[in-house]
C-alpha positions as CSV (number, residue, x, y, z in Angstrom):
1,X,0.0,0.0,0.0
2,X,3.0,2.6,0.9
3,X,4.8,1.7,-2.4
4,X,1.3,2.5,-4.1
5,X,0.9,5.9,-2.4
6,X,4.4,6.9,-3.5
7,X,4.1,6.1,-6.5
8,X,0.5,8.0,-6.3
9,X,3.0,10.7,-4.7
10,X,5.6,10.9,-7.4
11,X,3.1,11.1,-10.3
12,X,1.3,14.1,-8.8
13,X,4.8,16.1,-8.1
14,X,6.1,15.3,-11.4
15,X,2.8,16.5,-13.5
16,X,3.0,19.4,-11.4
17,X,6.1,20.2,-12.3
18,X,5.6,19.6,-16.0
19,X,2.2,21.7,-15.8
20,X,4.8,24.9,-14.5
21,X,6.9,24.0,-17.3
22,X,8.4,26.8,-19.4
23,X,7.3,24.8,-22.3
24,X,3.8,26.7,-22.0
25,X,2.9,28.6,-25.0
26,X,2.8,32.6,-24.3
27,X,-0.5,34.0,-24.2
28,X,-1.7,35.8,-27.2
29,X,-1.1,39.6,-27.3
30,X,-5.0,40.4,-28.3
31,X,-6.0,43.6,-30.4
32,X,-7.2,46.6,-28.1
33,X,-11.0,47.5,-28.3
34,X,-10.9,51.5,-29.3
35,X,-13.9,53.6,-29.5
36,X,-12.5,56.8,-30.0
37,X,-9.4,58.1,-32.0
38,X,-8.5,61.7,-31.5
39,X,-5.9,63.9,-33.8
40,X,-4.9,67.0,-31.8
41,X,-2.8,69.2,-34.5
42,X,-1.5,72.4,-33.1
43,X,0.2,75.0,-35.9
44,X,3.7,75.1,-34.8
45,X,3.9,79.1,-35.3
46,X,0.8,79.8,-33.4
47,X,-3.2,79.6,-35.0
48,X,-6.2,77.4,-34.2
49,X,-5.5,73.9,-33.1
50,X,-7.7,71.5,-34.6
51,X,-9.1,68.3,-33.1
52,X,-9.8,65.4,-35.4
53,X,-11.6,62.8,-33.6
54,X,-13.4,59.7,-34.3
55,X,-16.0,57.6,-32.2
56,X,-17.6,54.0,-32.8
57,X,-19.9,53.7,-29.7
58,X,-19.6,49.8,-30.1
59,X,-15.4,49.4,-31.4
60,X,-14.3,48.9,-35.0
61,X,-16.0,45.4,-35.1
62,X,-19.6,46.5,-34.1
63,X,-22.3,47.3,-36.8
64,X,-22.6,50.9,-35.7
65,X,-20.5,53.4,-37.4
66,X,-18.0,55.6,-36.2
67,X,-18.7,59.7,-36.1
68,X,-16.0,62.0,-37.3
69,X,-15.7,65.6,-36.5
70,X,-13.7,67.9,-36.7
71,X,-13.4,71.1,-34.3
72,X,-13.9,73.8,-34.4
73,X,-16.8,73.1,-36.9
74,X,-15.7,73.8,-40.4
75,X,-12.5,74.0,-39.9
76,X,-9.9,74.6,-41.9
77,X,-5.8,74.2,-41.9
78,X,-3.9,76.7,-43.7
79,X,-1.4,76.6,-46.5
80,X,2.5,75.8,-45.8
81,X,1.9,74.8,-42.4
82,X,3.2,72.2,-40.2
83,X,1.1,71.3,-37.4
84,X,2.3,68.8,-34.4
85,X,0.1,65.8,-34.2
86,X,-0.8,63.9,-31.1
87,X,-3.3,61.0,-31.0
88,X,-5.0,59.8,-28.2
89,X,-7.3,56.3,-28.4
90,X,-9.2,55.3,-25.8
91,X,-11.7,52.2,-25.2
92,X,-14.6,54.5,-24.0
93,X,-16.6,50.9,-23.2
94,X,-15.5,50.9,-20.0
95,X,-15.9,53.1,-16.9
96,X,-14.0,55.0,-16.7
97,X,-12.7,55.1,-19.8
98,X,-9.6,53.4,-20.6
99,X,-6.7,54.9,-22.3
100,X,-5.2,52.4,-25.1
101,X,-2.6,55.2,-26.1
102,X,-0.4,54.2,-22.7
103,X,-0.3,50.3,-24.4
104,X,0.7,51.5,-27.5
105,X,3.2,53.1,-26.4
106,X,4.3,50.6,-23.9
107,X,3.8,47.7,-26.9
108,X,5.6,50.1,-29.4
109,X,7.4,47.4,-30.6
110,X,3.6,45.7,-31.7
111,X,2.0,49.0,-33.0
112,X,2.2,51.8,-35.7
113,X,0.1,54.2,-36.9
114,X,-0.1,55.3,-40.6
115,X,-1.0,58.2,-42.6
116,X,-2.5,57.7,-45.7
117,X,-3.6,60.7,-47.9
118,X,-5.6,61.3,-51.0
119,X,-3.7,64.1,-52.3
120,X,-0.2,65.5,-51.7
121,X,-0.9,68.7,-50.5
122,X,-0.7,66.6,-46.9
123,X,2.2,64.6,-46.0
124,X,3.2,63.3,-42.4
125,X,6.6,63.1,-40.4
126,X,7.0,60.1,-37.4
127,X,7.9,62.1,-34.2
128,X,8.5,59.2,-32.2
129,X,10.5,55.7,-32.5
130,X,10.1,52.4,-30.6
131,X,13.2,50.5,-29.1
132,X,14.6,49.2,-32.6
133,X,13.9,52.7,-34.1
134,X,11.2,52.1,-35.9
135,X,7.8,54.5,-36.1
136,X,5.2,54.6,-33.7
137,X,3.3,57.6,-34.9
138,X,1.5,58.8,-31.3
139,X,3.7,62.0,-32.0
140,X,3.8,63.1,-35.8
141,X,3.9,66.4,-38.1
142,X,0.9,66.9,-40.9
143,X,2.3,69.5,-43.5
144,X,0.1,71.5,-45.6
145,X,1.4,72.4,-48.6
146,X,-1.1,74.4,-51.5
147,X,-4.9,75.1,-50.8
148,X,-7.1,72.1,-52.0
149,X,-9.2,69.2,-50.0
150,X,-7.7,65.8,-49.4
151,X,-8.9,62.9,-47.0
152,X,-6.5,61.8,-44.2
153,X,-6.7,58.2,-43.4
154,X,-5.2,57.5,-39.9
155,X,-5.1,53.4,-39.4
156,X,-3.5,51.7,-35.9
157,X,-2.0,48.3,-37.1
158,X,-1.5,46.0,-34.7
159,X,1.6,43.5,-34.8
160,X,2.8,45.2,-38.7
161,X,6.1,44.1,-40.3
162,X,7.9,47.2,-39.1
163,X,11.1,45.6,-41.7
164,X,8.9,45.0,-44.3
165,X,9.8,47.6,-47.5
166,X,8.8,51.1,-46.9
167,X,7.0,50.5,-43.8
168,X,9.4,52.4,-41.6
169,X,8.5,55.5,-44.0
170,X,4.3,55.1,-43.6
171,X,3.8,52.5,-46.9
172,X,1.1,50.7,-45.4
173,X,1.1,48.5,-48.2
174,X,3.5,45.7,-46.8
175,X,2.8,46.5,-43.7
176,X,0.7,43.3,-42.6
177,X,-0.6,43.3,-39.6
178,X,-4.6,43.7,-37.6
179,X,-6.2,46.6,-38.0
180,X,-7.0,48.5,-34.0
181,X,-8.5,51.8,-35.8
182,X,-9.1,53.2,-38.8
183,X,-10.6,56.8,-39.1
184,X,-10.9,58.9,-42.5
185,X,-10.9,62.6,-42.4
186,X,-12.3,65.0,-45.5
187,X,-9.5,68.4,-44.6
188,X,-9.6,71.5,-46.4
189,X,-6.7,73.6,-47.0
190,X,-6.7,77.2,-47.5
């Protein structure tokens, strides 16, 4: 009976130890659920800051679609101009509201935003780098160049090839990756 309850004994401490194994796959690294997107671009020689923002009541998988404005209402941005960007994202399903930007930024590695426009009268500068140098675009700079209208994508990829070609320069092409966010915004320059 002892000999049984040893070997009872053994069995249990050795499947222990194999359950605590570092074998264990990692857990997945799940996309973020954001409601809101906000752009925040400031003229870097003084003027009217304007605040894209986006909101999708139910996140960027529910059937409800997202609201853009842009403030002040009717806005416009002006010629030649370089504004600093800042976005903020936030999950606005919970209470309080959580702030997504913080993981971004502490997942830099796993996340970059891109900056797709319609026309070239608006390109966009990275600000900011994660650990291997690569873009993160939380911080950026939209320049205005001649008076027109052009949409301004803004997409959150989660988990991109940041090596992939042109990538590290915004080509969102090869980019790969999950889409967190993806906000379009119709700007007129004058």
């Amino acid at each position: 009976m002892k000999t049984i309850q040893k070997l009872l004994f053994a069995t249990l401490f050795i499947s222990t130890f194999y359950a605590c194994s570092s074998d264990d796959p990692e857990p997945v690294n799940e996309e973020e659920v954001i409601t809101t997107l906000t752009a925040t671009l400031t003229p870097s020689g003084g003027g009217t800051t304007i605040i894209l923002k986006s909101f999708d009541a139910d996140g960027t998988d529910g059937p409800t679609a997202p609201i853009i404005t842009i403030s002040p209402q009717n806005a416009t941005l002006d010629t030649n101009t370089t504004y600093v960007g800042e976005i903020e994202v936030l999950n606005e399903t919970e209470n309080p509201a959580e702030d997504i930007t913080e993981e971004v930024l502490d997942e830099d590695e796993e996340h970059q935003f891109f900056f797709t426009s319609s026309s070239s009268i608006i390109t966009t500068i990275y600000n900011d780098m994660d650990d291997d140098g690569n873009p993160i675009g939380v911080s950026f700079n939209l320049v205005t160049a001649s008076a027109g209208s052009a949409n301004l994508t803004i997409t959150l990829l989660h988990e991109p090839d940041k090596n992939a070609a042109g990538v590290s320069g915004g080509n969102i092409a090869n980019a790969g990756g999950e889409e967190d966010v993806v906000a379009t915004f119709g700007l007129t320059i004058q």
